[in-house]
MARDO-931487 format. One record per residue: residue in one letter; x, y, z of N, C-alpha, C in turn. Coordinates in nm, 3 decimals, m for minus. Last residue first. Layout:
N
 rest  n_east n_north    n_up ca_east ca_north   ca_up  c_east c_north    c_up
    A       X       Y       Z       X        Y       Z       X       Y       Z
...
//
This chain:
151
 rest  n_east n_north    n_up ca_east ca_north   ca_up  c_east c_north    c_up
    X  m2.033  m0.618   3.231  m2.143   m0.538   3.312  m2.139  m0.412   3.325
    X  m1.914  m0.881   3.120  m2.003   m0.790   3.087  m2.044  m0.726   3.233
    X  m1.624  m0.979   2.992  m1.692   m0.982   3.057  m1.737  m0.836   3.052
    X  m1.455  m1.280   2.826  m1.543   m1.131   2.812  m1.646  m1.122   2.881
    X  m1.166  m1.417   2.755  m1.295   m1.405   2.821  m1.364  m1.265   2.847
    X  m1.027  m1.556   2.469  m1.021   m1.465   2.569  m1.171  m1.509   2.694
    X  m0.785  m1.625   2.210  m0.862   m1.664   2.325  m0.873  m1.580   2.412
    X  m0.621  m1.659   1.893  m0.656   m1.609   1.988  m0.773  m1.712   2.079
    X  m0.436  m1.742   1.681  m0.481   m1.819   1.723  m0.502  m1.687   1.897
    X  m0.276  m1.716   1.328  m0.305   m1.666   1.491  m0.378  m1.740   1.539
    X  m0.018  m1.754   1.115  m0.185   m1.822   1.180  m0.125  m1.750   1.321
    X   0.059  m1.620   0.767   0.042   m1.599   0.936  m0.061  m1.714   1.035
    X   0.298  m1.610   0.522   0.180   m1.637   0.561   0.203  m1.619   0.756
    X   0.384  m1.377   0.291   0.430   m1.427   0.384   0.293  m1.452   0.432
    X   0.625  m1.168   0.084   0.528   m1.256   0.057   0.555  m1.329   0.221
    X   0.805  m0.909   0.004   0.767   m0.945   0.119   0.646  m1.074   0.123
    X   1.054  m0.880  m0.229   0.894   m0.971  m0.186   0.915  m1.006  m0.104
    X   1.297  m0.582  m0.154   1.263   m0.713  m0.199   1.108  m0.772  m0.201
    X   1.211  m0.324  m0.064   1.267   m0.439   0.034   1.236  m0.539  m0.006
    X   1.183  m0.217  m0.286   1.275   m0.138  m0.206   1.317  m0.249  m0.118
    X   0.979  m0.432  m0.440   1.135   m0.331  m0.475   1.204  m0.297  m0.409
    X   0.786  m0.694  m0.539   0.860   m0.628  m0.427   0.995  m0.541  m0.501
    X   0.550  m0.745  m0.666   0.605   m0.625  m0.703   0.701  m0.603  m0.616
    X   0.418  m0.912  m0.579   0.425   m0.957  m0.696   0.534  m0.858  m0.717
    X   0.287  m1.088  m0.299   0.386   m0.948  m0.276   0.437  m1.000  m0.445
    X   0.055  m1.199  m0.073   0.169   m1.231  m0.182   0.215  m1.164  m0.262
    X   0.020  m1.364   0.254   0.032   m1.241   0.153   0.111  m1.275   0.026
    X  m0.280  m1.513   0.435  m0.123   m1.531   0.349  m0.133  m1.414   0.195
    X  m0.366  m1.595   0.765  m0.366   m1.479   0.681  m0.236  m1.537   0.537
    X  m0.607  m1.751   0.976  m0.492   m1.740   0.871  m0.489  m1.661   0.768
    X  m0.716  m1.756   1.311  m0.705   m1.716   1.208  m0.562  m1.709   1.129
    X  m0.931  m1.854   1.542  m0.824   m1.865   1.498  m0.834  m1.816   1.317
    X  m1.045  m1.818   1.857  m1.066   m1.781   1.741  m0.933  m1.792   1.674
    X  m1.264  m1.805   2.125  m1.182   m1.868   2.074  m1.163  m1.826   1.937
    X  m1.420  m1.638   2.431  m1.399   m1.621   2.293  m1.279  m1.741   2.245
    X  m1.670  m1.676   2.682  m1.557   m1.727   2.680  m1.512  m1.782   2.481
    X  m1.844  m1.461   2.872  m1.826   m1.512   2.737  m1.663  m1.576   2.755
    X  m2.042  m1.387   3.134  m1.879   m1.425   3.125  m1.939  m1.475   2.948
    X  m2.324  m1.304   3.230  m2.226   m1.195   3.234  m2.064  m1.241   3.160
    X  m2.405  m1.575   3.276  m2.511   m1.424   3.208  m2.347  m1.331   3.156
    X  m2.183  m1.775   3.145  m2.278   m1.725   3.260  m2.320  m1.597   3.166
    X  m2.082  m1.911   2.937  m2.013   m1.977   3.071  m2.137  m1.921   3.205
    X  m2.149  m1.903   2.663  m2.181   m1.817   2.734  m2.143  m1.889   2.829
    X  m1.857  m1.893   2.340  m1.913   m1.968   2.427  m2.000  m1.860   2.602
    X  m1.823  m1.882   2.045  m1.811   m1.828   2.190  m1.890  m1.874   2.239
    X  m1.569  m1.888   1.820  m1.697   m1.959   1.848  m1.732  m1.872   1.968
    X  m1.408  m1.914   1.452  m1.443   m1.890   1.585  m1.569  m1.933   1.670
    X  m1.199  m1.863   1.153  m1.341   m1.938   1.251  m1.317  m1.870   1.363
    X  m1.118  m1.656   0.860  m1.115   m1.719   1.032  m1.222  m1.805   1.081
    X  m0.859  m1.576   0.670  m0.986   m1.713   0.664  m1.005  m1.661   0.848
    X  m0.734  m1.371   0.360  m0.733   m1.413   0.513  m0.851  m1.522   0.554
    X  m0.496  m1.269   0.144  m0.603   m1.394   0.155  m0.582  m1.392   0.345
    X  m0.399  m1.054  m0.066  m0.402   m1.078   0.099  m0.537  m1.115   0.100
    X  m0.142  m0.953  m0.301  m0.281   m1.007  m0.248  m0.259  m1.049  m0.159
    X   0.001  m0.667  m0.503  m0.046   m0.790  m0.375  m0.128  m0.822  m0.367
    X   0.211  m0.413  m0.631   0.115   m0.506  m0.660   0.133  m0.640  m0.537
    X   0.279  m0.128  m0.668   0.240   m0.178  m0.552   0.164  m0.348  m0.608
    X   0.577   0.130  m0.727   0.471    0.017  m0.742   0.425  m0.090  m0.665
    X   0.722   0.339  m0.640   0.632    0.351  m0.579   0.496   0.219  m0.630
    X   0.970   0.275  m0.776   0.972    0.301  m0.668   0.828   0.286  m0.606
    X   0.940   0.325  m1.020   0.958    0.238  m1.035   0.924   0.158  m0.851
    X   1.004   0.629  m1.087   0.927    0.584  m1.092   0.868   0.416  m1.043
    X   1.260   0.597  m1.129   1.259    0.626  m0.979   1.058   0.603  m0.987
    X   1.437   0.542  m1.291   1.372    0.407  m1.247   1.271   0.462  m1.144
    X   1.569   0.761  m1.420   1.499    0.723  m1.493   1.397   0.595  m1.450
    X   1.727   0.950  m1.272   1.577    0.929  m1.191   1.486   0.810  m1.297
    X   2.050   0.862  m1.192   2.000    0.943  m1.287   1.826   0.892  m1.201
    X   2.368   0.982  m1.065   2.292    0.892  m1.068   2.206   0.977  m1.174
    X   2.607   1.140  m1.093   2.638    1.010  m1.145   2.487   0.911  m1.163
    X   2.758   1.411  m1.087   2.576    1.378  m1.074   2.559   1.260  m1.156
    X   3.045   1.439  m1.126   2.979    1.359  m1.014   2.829   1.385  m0.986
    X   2.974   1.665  m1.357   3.057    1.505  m1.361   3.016   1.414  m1.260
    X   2.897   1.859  m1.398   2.831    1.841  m1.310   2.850   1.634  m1.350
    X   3.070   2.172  m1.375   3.084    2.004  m1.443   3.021   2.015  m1.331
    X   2.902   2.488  m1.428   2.952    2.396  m1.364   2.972   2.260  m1.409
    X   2.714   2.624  m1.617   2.861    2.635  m1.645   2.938   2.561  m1.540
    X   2.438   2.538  m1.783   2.532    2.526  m1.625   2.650   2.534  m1.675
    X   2.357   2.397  m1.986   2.241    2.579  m1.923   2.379   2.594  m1.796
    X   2.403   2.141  m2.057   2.409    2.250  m2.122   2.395   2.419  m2.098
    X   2.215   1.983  m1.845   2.377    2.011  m1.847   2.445   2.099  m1.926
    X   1.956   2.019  m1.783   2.011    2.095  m1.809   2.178   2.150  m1.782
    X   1.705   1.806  m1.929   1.833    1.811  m1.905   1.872   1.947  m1.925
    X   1.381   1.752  m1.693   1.470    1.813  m1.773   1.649   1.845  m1.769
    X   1.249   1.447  m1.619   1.311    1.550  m1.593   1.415   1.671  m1.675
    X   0.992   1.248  m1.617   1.079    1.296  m1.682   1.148   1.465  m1.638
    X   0.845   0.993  m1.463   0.903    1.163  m1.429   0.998   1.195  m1.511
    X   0.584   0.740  m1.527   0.731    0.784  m1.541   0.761   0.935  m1.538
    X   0.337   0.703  m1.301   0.413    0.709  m1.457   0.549   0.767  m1.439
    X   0.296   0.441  m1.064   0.322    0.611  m1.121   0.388   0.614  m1.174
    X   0.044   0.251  m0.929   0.198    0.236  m0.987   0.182   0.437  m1.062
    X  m0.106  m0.037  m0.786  m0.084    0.106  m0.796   0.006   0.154  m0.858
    X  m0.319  m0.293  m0.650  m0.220   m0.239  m0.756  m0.196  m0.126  m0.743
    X  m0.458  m0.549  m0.489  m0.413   m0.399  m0.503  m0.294  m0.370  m0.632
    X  m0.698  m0.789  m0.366  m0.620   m0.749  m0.461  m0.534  m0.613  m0.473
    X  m0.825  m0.942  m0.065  m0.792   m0.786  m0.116  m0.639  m0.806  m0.205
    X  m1.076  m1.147   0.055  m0.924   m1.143  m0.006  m0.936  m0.964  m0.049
    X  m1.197  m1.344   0.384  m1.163   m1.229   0.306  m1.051  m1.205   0.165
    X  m1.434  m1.547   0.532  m1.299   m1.518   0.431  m1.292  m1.391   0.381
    X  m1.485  m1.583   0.938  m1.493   m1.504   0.791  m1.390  m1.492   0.614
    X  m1.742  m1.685   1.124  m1.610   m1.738   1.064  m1.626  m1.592   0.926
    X  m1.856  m1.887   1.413  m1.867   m1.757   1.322  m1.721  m1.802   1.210
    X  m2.098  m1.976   1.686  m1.989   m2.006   1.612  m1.965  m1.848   1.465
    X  m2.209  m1.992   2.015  m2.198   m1.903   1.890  m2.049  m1.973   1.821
    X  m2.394  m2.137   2.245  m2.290   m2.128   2.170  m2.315  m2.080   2.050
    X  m2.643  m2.105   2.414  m2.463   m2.050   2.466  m2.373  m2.045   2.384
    X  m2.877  m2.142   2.257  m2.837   m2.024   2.329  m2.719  m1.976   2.412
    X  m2.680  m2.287   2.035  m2.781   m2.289   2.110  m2.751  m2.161   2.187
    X  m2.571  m2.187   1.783  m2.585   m2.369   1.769  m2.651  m2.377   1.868
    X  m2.561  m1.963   1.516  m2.652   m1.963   1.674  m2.621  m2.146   1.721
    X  m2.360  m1.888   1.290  m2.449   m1.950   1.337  m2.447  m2.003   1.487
    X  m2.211  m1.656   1.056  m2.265   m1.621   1.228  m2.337  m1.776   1.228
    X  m1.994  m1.526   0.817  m2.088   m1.634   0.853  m2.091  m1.595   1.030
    X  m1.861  m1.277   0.531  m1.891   m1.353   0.706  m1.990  m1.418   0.720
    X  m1.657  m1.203   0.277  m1.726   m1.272   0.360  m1.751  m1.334   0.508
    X  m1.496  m0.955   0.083  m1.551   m0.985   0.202  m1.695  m1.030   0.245
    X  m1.326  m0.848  m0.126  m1.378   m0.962  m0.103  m1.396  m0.993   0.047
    X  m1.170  m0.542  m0.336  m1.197   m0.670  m0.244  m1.329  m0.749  m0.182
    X  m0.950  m0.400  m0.527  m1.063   m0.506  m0.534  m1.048  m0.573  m0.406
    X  m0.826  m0.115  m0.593  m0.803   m0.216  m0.529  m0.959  m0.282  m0.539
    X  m0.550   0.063  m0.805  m0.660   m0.035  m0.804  m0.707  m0.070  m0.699
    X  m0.408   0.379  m0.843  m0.456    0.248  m0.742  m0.568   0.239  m0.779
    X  m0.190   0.572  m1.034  m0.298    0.489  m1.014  m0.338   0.406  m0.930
    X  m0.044   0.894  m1.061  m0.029    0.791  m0.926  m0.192   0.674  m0.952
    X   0.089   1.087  m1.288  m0.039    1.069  m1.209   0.004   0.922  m1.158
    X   0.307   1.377  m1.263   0.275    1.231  m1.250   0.183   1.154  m1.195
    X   0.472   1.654  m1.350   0.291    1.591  m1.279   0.271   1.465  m1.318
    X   0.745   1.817  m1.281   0.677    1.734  m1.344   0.553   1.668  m1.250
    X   0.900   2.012  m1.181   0.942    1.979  m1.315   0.864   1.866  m1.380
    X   0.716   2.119  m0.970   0.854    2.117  m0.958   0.925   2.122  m1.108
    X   0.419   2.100  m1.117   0.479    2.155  m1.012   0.610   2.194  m1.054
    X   0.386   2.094  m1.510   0.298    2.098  m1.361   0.385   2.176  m1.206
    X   0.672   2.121  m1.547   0.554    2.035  m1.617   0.449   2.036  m1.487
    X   0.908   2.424  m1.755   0.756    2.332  m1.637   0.698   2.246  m1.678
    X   1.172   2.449  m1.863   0.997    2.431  m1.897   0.952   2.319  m1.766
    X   1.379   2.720  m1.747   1.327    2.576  m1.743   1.214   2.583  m1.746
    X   1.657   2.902  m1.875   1.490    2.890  m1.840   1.506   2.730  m1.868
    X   1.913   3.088  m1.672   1.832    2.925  m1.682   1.718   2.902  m1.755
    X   2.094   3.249  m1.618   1.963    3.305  m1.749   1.944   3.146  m1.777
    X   2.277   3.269  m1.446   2.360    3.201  m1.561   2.203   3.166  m1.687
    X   2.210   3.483  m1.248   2.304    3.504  m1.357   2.364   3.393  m1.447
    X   1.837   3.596  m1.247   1.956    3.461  m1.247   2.069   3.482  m1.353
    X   1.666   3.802  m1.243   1.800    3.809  m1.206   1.914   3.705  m1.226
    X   1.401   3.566  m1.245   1.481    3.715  m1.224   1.605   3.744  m1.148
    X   1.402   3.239  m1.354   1.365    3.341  m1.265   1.458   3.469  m1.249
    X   1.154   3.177  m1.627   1.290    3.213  m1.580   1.307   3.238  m1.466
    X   0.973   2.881  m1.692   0.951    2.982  m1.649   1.139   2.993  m1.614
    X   0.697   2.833  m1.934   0.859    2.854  m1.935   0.834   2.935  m1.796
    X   0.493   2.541  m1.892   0.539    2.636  m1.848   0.670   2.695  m1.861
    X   0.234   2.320  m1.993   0.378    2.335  m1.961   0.375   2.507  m1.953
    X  m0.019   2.081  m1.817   0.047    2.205  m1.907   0.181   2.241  m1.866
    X  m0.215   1.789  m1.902  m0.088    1.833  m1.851  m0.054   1.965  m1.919
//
């Protein structure tokens, strides 16, 4: 990380502010993610296909804290109503979850040309870090069906 005085010319109340990288500061942003992916296929005869897959995906991410420089001292304005402050704002961008998913399925050949798909699947999330919109933690089952056709 480097710092920087910088003034800018002409300013009539002669501000200098130390730089930290860009704006007023360089915050490095970490993501983890780990994942887990399994699939199965078995042939049961030349019409029927079965299949299935588990999956999981771990994640993390999170960004250091932004320190910002005080310059209530450098301002000849009250700056009384700047009531909030950034000290959480970091806090904002943390990510921690897991997402467990499972499926089966099968298909079936009805004719040369027609497949007839079934497939069901469960998903469940789990949200360790919720902030802006609370823990979103939440499970799903789907349950699809189709027919597929070839030519």
């Amino acid at each position: 990380m480097y710092t920087d005085t910088v003034s800018a010319p002409g300013d009539p109340l002669e501000i200098e502010t130390v730089h930290y990288g860009s704006a007023y500061t360089m915050a490095d942003y970490e993501t983890i993610s780990q994942n887990l992916y399994l699939t199965t296929s078995y042939i049961y005869s030349p019409k029927l296909k079965f299949h299935g897959m588990v999956g999981y995906n771990r994640s993390t991410a999170e960004m250091d804290r932004v320190f910002f420089p005080d310059v209530s001292t450098q301002t000849e304005g009250d700056l009384a109503h700047s009531d909030f402050t950034f000290e959480n704002m970091h806090d904002y961008s943390n990510l921690d979850y897991e997402l467990m998913n499972f499926s089966l399925g099968f298909e079936y050949m009805i004719s040369k040309d027609v497949v007839w798909t079934a497939e069901g699947e469960y998903a469940d999330l789990k949200d360790n870090e919720g902030y802006v919109y609370d823990i979103e933690s939440g499970s799903m089952l789907m349950i699809r069906s189709g027919i597929r056709f070839a030519f």
